[in-house]
C-alpha positions in Angstrom: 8.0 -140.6 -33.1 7.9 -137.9 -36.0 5.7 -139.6 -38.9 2.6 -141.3 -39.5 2.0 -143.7 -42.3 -1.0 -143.9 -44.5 -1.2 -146.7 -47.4 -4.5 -147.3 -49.5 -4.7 -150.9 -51.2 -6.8 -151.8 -54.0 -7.4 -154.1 -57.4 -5.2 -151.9 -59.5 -2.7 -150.5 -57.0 -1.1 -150.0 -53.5 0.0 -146.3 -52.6 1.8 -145.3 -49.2 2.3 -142.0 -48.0 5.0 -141.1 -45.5 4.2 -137.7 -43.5 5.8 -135.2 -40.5 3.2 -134.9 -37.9 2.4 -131.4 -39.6 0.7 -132.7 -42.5 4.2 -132.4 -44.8 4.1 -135.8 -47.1 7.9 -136.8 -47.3 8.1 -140.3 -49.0 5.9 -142.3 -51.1 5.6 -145.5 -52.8 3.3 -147.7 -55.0 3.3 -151.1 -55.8 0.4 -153.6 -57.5 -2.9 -155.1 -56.0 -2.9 -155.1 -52.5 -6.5 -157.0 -51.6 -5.8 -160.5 -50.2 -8.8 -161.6 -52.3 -7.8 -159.9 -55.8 -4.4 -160.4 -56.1 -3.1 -163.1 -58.3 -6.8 -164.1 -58.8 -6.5 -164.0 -62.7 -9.7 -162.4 -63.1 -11.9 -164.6 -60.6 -12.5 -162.2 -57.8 -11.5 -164.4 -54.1 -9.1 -166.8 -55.2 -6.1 -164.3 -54.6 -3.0 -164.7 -52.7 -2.9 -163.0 -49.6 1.1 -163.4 -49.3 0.7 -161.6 -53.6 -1.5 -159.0 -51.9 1.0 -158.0 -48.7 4.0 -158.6 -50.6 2.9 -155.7 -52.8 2.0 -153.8 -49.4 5.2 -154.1 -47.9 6.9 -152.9 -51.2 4.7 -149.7 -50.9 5.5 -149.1 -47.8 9.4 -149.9 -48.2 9.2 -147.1 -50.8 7.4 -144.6 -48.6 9.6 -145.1 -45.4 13.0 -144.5 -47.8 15.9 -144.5 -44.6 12.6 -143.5 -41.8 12.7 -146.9 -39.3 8.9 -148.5 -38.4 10.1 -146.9 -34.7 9.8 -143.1 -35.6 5.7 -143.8 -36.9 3.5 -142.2 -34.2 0.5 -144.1 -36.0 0.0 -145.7 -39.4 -3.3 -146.5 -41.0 -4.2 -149.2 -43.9 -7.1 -148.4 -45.7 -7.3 -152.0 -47.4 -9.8 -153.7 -50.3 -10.3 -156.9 -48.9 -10.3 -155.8 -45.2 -13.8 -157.4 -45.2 -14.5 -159.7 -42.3 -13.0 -160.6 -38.7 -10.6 -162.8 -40.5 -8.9 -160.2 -43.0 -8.2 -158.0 -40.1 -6.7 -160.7 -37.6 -4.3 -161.7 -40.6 -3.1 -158.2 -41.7 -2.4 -157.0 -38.5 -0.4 -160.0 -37.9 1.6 -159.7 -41.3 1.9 -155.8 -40.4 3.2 -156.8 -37.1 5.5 -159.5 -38.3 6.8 -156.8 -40.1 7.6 -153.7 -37.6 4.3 -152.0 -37.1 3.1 -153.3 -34.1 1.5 -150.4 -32.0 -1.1 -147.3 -32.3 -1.9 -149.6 -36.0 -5.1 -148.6 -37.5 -7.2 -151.1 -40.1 -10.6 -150.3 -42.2 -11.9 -151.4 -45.5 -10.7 -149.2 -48.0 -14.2 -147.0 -48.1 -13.2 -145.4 -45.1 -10.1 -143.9 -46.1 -11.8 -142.8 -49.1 -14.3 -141.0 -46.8 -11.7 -139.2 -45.2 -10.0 -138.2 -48.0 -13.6 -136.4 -49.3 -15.0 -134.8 -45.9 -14.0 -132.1 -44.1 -14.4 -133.6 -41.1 -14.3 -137.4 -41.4 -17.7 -138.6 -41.4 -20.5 -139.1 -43.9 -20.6 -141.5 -46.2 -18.6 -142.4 -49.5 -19.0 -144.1 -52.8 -15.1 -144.8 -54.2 -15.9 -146.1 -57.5 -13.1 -147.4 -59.9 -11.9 -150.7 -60.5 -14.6 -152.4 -57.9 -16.8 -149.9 -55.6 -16.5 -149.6 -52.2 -19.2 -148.0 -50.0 -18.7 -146.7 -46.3 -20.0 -144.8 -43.6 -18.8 -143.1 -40.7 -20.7 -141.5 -37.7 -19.3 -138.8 -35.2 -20.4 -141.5 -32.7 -18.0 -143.8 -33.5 -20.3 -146.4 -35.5 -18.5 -147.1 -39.2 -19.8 -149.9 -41.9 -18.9 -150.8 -45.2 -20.6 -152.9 -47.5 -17.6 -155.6 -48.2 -19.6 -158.7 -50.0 -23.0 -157.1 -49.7 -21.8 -154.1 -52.4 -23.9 -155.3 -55.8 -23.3 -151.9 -58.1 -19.6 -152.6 -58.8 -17.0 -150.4 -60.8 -15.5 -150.1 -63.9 -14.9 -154.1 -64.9 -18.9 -154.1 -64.4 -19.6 -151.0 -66.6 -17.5 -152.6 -69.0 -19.1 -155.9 -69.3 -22.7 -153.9 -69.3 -21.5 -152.1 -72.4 -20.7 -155.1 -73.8 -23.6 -156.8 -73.2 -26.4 -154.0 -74.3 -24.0 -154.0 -77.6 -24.5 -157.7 -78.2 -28.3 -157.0 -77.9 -28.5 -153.9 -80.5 -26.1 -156.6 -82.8 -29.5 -158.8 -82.1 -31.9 -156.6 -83.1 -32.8 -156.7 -79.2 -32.1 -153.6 -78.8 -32.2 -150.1 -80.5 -28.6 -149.3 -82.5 -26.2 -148.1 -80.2 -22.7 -145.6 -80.4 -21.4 -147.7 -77.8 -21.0 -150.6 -81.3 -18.1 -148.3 -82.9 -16.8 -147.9 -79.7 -16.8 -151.1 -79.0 -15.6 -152.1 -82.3 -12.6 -149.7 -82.3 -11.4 -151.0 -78.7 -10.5 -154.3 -79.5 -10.2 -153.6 -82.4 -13.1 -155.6 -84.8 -14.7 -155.4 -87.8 -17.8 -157.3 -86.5 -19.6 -157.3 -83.2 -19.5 -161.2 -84.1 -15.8 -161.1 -84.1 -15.8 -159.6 -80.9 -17.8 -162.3 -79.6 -15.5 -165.0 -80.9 -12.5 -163.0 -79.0 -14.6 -163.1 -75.5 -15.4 -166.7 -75.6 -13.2 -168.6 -78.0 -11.9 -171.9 -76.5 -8.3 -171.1 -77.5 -8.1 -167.2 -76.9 -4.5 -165.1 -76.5 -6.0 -163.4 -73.8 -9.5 -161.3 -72.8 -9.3 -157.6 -72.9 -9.6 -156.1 -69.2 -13.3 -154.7 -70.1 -13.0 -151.9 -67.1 -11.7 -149.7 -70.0 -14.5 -149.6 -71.8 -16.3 -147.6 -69.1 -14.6 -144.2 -69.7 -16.3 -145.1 -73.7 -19.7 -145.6 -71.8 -19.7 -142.5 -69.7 -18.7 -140.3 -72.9 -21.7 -141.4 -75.1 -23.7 -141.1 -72.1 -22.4 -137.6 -72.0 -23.3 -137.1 -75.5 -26.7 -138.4 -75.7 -26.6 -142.3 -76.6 -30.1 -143.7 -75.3 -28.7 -147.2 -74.4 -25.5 -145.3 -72.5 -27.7 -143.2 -70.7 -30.0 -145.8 -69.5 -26.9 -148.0 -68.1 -25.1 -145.5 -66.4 -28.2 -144.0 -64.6 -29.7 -147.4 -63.9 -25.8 -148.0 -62.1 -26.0 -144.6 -60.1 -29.3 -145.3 -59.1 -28.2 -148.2 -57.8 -24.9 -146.9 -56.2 -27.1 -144.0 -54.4 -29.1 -146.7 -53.2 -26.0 -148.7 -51.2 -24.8 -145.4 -50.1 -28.6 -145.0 -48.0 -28.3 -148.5 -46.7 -24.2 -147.4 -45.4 -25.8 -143.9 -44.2 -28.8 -146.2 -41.8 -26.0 -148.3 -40.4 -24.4 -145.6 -38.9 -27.2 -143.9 -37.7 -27.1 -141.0 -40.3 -30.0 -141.5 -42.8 -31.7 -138.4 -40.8 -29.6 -136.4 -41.0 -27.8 -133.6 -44.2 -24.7 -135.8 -44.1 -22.1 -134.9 -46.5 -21.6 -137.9 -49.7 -18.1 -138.2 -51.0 -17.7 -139.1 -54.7 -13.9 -141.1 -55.5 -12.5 -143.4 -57.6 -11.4 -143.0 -61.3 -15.1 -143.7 -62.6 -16.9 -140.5 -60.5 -14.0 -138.7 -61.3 -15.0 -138.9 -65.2 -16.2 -135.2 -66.5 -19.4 -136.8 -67.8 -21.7 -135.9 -65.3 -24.5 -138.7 -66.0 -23.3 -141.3 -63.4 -22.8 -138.5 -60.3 -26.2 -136.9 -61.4 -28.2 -140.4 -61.0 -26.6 -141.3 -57.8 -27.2 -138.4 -56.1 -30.4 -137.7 -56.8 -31.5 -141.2 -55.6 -30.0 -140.1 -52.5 -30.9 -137.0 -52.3 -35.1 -138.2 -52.6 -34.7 -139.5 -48.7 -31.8 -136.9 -47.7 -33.1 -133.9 -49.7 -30.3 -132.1 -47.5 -27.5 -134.0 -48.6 -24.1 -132.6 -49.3 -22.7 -134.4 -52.2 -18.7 -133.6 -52.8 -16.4 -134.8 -55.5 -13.2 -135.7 -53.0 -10.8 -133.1 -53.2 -8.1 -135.8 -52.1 -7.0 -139.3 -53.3 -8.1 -142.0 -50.9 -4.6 -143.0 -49.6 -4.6 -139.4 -47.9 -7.6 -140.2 -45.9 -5.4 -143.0 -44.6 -2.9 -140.2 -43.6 -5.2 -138.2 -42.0 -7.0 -141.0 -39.9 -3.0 -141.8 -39.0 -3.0 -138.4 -37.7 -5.7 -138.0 -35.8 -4.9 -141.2 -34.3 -1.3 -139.6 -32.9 -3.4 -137.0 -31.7 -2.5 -134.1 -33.9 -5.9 -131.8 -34.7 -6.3 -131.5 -38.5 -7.1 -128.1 -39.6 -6.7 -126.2 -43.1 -2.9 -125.5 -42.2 -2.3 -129.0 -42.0 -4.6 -130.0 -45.4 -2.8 -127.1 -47.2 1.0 -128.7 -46.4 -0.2 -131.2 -47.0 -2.0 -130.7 -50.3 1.4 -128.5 -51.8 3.6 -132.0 -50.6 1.8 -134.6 -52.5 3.7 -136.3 -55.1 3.1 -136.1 -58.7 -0.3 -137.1 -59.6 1.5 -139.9 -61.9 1.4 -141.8 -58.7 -1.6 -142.4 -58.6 -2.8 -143.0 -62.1 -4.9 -146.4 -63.0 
């Protein structure tokens, strides 16, 4: 036994990570969703297709193992979006057994690998915001929760829909004007806000836009002063740094300067707005805090839980190899 595994599922995509037991990643693959209750769902969030979701797990896997057999992994660990209830675990570790990975198998939500990824060692709590949002928590005693179902703030699809929204209102006269109307306007593209109405609810329709990539347009005019911008994206982090108190109580770490780890494709925007607003809500209960942006993508939290779990101590030696092996960040592009 020379490897571990590590895969990270989500709404946009499934990565795996093969690596040596010193921290050296030597195979990767990525496939599509991978949450049992996303994929296939055609936009309605729990009607997916588990067999979808794992079919698109095993092919990330497949492409990280290359010629290394299910037999030579010393641990594997699947940090998985729809790993929610008692359920979701009993039928993954089935369909991971069914397919070779039977012992020393590790399964958490996919907020927990995301921790990992972000803190030095392990524990804390983390807000991975991008398509959806996960938050999680993990205490040195063992205790761990995420907030599956209970997780209101969501990601980008939300953000999107919010911009939307406040830009109907300003077209209303509800609101004050707003930059986020040329944006708006330009992204679909439209001449009227009307027209873009028409496109979002038309009876016969060619197809809705996927609104998640109007975020990055909402965080820039935040960035750059918009009023209505600024008040949605620090009413979300406000929000956001709220969950992230509940996840830190679960676990028994609301007293104390735990670290918060910032990931996903939305906290990684430059725009510092939505980070700003999230931590300081945290940080008036935890004035010790120890916000981080994650230094690593979430699927290598998955490799280091896999790791530890074989036993092997995880020290900068092992980050560093492993940080100079990591495929091309094209990988792991939404």
């Amino acid at each position: 036994m020379t490897h571990v595994l590590g895969l990270d599922a989500g709404n946009t995509k499934t990565v795996a990570l093969l690596a040596r037991l010193d921290g050296e990643i030597v195979g990767s693959g990525r496939a599509g969703c991978g949450d049992i209750y996303g994929a296939g769902s055609s936009g309605v969030y729990g009607t997916g297709s588990p067999e979808l979701a794992l079919a698109a797990v095993e092919a990330a896997i497949s492409g990280a193992l290359g010629n290394c057999h299910p037999a030579a992994i010393a641990a594997s660990c699947f940090s998985m979006a729809g790993a929610d209830w008692p359920e979701d675990y009993e039928l993954i570790r089935a369909e991971l057994a069914r397919r070779g990975f039977r012992q020393n198998v590790a399964i958490y939500n996919d907020a927990i690998g995301a921790l990992r990824a972000g803190s030095p060692d392990g524990y804390g709590v983390a807000v991975a915001c991008g398509t959806g949002t996960a938050t999680g928590a993990r205490a040195p005693d063992g205790r761990w929760w995420h907030t599956s179902y209970w997780q209101e703030p969501q990601g980008a699809h939300e953000l999107g829909r919010m911009t939307l929204d406040a830009v109907y209102r300003a077209e209303l006269g509800l609101e004050p004007p707003t930059a986020l109307t040329a944006r708006v306007l330009a992204w679909f593209p439209a001449e009227t806000v009307e027209q873009v109405l028409h496109a979002m609810t038309a009876r016969v329709s060619p197809g809705r836009p996927d609104l998640g990539r109007l975020a990055r347009g909402l965080l820039d005019e935040a960035a750059a002063g918009d009023a209505t911008a600024r008040r949605l994206v620090q009413t979300h982090g406000t929000a956001m740094g709220e969950y992230a108190l509940v996840a830190a109580r679960r676990v028994g770490l609301a007293h104390s300067d735990f670290t918060l780890v910032m990931a996903g494709s939305v906290l990684r925007h430059p725009a510092p707005e939505l980070k700003e607003a999230l931590v300081a809500r945290v940080r008036a209960e935890v004035p010790g805090v120890r916000p981080v942006l994650s230094r690593f993508e979430p699927v290598v939290g998955a490799v280091l839980l896999a790791l530890e779990q074989a036993g092997v101590s995880v020290d900068e030696a092992v980050l560093a190899r492993m940080a100079a092996s990591l495929p091309p960040a094209a990988l792991f592009a939404t």
